[in-house]
N, C-alpha and C positions, 0 to 999 in steps of 0.2 A: 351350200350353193342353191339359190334361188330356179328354178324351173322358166325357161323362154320360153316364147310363142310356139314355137316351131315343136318346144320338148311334146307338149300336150297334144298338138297334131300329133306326131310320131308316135306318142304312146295310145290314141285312137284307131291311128292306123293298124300297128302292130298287134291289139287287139285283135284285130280282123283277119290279121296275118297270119297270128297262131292258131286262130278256129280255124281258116282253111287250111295248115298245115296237118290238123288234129284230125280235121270233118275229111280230109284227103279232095277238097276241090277241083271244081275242073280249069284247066288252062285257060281258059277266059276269063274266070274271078279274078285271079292272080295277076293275068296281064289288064285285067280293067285295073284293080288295085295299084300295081306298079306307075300307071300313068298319072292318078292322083298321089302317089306318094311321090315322085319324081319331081313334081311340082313344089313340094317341100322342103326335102333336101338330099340329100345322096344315101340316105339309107335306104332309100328304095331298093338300091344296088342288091339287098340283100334279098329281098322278092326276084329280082330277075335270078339271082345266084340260086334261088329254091327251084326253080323252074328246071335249069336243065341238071341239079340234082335229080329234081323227082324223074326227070327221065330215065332212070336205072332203079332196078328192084334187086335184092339180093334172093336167091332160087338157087340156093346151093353156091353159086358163084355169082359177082355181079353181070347182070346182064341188062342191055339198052334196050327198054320197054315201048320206048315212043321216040323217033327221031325228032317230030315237028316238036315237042317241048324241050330238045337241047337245043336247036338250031333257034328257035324262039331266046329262051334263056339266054342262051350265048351272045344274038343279036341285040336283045334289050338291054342286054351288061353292057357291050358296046356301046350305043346309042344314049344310054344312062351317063358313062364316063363323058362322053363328047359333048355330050346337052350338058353336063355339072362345068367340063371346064369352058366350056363357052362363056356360059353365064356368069363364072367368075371371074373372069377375061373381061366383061363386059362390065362389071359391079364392084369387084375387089378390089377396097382401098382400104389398108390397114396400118400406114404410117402417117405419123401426126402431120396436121397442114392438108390432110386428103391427096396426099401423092401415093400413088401405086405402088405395090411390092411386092415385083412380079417372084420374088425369092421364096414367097410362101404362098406364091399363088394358087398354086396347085393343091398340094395338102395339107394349109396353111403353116405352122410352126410344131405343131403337137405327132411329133416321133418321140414316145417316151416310152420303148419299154422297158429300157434297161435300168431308169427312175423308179418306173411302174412296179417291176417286178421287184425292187428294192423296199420300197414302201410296204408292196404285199406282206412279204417276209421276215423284215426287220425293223423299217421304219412307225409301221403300224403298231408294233406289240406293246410299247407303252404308253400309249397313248389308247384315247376314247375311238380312234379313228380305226383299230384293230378290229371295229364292228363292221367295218368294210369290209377286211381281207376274212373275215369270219363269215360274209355275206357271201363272197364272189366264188371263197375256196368252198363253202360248203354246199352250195348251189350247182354249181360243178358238180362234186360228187354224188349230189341227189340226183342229177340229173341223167349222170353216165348210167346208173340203175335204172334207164330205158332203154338200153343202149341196143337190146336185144330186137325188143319189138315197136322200139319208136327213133329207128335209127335215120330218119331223116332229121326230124322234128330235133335230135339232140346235136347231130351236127351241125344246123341252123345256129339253136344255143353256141356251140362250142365259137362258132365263127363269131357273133356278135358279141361275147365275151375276150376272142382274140381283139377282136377291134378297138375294146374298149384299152383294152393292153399295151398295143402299139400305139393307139392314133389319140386315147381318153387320157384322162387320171383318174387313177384308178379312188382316189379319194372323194374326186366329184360324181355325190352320189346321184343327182339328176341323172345322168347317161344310163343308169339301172333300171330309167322305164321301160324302154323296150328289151329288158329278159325280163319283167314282171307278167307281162301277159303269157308268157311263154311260159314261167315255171306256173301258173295260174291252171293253166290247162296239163300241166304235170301233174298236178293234183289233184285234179278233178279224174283223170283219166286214172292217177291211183287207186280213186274212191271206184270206179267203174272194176276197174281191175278185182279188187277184192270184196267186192261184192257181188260178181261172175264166180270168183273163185270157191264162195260161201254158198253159194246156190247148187255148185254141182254134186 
């Protein structure tokens, strides 16, 4: 699967998305960010969904650190959903002859996880395409090995991996740019790790 216009945006933007999820930025990067990714396409949705995450820290139990970053978040997921179906309302023509269909207007056609999760498991394994589900399951499990002390940052991951699940296929590997920057800064953040660790 060839990479669209829009893949290379997203995979820029997300770039920037996981260095502030990593660097811990402030509520203004994030919601600057969200309004140039919004303009792209709906994975924005995932910046405003960090937002009123990062509003809770875990301190023994979780507790609500910042009101104005949930009510933020919560509003921009809002306003993100509204402004995406507007716009598809306004642009969305996917049946031959250019007539509307208003049927997949919304989430177009791609509810696949019960396909998805077929392929992962069984359809994959004989085939070359097994370097997928070797890709997505083992990235996961790398990933949950932050689980302790990069527990937003892997929740993020878990969500845009659920997405690719339900809404992707899981065989089109384009949709894997945006966890690329994501496990990028997992790694770099391992090399920090154990070389803190080395030091002491």
């Amino acid at each position: 699967y060839r990479l669209y216009p829009w893949d290379y945006v997203d995979i820029f933007l997300f770039t920037f998305f996981a260095w502030g999820v990593f660097e811990r930025k402030s509520l203004l990067f994030f919601v600057l960010l969200f309004f140039v990714a919004i303009l792209n396409r709906e994975s924005a949705l995932f910046i405003s969904l960090y937002m009123a995450l990062d509003a809770f820290e875990i301190d023994g139990k979780l507790t609500l650190k910042s009101r104005t970053e949930l009510i933020t978040g919560i509003a921009l997921t809002i306003a993100g959903i509204l402004f995406v179906i507007a716009i598809r309302e306004f642009l969305f023509i996917s049946q031959p002859g250019g007539f509307n269909d208003s049927k997949h207007e919304l989430i177009g056609n791609h509810f696949n996880l019960l396909k998805n999760l077929n392929a992962l498991f069984v359809g994959n394994i004989a085939s070359f395409q097994i370097l997928n589900s070797l890709f997505l399951l083992g990235s996961m499990g790398y990933v949950l090995t932050f689980l302790k002390h990069k527990w937003k940052a892997v929740l993020i991951y878990l969500v845009l991996l659920l997405n690719i699940l339900i809404f992707g296929v899981v065989n089109e590997s384009r949709l894997y740019g945006i966890l690329l920057p994501f496990l990028i800064f997992f790694l770099f953040d391992f090399g920090d790790s154990k070389a803190e660790t080395a030091s002491l």
